[in-house]
C-alpha positions as a Markdown table, in Angstrom:
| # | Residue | x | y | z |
|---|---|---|---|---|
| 1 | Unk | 180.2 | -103.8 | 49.9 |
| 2 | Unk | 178.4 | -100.6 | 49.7 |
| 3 | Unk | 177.7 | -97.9 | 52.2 |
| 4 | Unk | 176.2 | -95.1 | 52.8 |
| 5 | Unk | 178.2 | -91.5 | 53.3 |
| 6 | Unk | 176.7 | -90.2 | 56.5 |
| 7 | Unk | 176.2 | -86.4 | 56.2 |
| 8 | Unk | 178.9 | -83.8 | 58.1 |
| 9 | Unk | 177.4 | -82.1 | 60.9 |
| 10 | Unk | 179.5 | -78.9 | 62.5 |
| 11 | Unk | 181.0 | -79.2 | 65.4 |
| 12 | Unk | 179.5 | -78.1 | 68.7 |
| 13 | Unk | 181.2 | -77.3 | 72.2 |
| 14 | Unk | 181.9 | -80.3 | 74.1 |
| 15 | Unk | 183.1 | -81.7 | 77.6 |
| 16 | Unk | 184.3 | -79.7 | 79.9 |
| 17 | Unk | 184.2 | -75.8 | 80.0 |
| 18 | Unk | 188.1 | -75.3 | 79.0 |
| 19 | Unk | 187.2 | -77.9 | 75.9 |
| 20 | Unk | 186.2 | -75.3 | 73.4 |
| 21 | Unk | 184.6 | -76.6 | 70.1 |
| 22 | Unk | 185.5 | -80.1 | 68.4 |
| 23 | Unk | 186.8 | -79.9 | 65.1 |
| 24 | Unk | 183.9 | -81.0 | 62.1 |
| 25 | Unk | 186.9 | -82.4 | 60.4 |
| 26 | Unk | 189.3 | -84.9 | 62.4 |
| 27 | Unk | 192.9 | -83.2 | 62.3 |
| 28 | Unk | 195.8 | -85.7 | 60.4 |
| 29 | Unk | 197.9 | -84.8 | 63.2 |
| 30 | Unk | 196.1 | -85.3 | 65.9 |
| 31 | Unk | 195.8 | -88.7 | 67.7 |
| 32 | Unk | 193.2 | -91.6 | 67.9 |
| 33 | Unk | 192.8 | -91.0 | 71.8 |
| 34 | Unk | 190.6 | -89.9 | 74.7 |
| 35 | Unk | 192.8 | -91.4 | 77.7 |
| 36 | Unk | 189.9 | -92.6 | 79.6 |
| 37 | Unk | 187.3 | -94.2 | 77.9 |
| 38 | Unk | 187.5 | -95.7 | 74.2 |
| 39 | Unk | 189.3 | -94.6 | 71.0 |
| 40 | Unk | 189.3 | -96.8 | 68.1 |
| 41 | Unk | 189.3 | -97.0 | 63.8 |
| 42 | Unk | 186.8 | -98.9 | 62.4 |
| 43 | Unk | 186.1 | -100.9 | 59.0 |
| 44 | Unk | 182.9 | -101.5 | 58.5 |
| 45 | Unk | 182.1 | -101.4 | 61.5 |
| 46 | Unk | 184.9 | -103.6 | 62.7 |
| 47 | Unk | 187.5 | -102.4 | 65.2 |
| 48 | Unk | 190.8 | -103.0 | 63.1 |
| 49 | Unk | 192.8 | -100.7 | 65.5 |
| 50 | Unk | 192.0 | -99.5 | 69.1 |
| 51 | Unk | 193.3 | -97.4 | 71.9 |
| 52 | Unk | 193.5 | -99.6 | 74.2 |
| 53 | Unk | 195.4 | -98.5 | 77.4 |
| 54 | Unk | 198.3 | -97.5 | 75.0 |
| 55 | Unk | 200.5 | -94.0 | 76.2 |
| 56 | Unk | 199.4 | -91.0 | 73.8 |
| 57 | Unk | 202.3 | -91.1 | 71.8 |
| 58 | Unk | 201.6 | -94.9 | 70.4 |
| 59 | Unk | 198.5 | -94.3 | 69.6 |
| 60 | Unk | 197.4 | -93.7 | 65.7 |
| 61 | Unk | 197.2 | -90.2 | 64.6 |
| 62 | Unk | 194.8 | -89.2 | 62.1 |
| 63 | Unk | 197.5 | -89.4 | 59.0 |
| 64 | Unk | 198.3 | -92.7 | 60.1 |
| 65 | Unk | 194.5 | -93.7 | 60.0 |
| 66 | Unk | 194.1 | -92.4 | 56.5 |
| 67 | Unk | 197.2 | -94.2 | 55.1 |
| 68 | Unk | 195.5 | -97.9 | 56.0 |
| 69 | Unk | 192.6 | -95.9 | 55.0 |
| 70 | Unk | 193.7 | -95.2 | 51.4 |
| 71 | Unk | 194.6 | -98.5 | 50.8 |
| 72 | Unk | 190.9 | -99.8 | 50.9 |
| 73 | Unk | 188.9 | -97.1 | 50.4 |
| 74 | Unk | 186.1 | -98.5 | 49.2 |
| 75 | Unk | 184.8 | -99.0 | 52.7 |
| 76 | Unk | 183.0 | -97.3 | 55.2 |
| 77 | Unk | 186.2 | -95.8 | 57.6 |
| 78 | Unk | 185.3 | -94.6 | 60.7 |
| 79 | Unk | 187.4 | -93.1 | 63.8 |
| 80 | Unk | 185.4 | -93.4 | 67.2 |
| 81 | Unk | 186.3 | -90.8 | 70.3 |
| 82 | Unk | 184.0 | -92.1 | 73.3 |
| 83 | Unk | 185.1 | -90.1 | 76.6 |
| 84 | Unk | 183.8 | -88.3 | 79.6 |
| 85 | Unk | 181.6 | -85.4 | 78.8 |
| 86 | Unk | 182.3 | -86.0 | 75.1 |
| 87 | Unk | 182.0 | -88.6 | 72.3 |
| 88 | Unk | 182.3 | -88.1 | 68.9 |
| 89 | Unk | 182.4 | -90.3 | 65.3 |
| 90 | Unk | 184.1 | -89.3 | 62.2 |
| 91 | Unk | 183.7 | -90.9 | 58.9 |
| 92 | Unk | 185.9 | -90.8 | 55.8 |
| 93 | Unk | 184.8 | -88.7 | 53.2 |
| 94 | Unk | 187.4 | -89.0 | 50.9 |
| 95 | Unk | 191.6 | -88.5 | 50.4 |
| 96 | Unk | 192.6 | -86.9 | 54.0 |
| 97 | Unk | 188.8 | -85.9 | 54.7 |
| 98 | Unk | 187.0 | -87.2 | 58.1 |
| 99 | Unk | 184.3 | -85.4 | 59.0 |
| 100 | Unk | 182.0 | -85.7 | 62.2 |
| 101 | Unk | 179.2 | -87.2 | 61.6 |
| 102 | Unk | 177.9 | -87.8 | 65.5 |
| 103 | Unk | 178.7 | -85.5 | 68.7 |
| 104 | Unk | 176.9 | -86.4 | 72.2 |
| 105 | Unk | 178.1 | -85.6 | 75.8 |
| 106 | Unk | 179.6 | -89.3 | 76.0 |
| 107 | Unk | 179.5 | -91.0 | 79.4 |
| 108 | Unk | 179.8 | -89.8 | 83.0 |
């Protein structure tokens, strides 16, 4: 199935004041989370992995995501971040590159 490679935007300041900037390009090492809210890794738009309540250290990390990821690239891989103050949607761009693609001041 095709789709469509959503362009990279830069990343902007976001949630609270200690937040800092978000990354443009998700971190392998950092993890699928946002504590309070949703996290998840979508496959065409399908949820095939979510956050879901789970302590920090079980959820995915980034590497972990691309490694199902690489598998079946020829789909349109997506991590989701939706939190307080801050939400944020990277999209697979290629080996080991997720770049943000939406940032927006989430819920709350």
């Amino acid at each position: 199935m095709p789709w469509t490679k959503e362009p990279a935007i830069e990343g902007r300041h976001g949630g609270c004041l200690n937040c800092g900037t978000r990354p443009s390009e998700f971190p392998m090492c950092d993890r699928i989370a946002v504590g309070f809210g949703m996290a998840a890794l979508t496959c065409d738009g399908k949820v095939v992995w979510s956050e879901d309540g789970r302590p920090y250290e079980k959820c995915l990390s980034g590497r972990q995501a691309e490694n199902r990821a690489a598998t079946d690239p020829d789909h349109d891989w997506r991590i989701r971040l939706e939190g307080p103050l801050s939400g944020r949607e990277y999209q697979r761009h290629g080996p080991r590159k997720w770049m943000l693609i939406r940032q927006d001041n989430g819920f709350a």
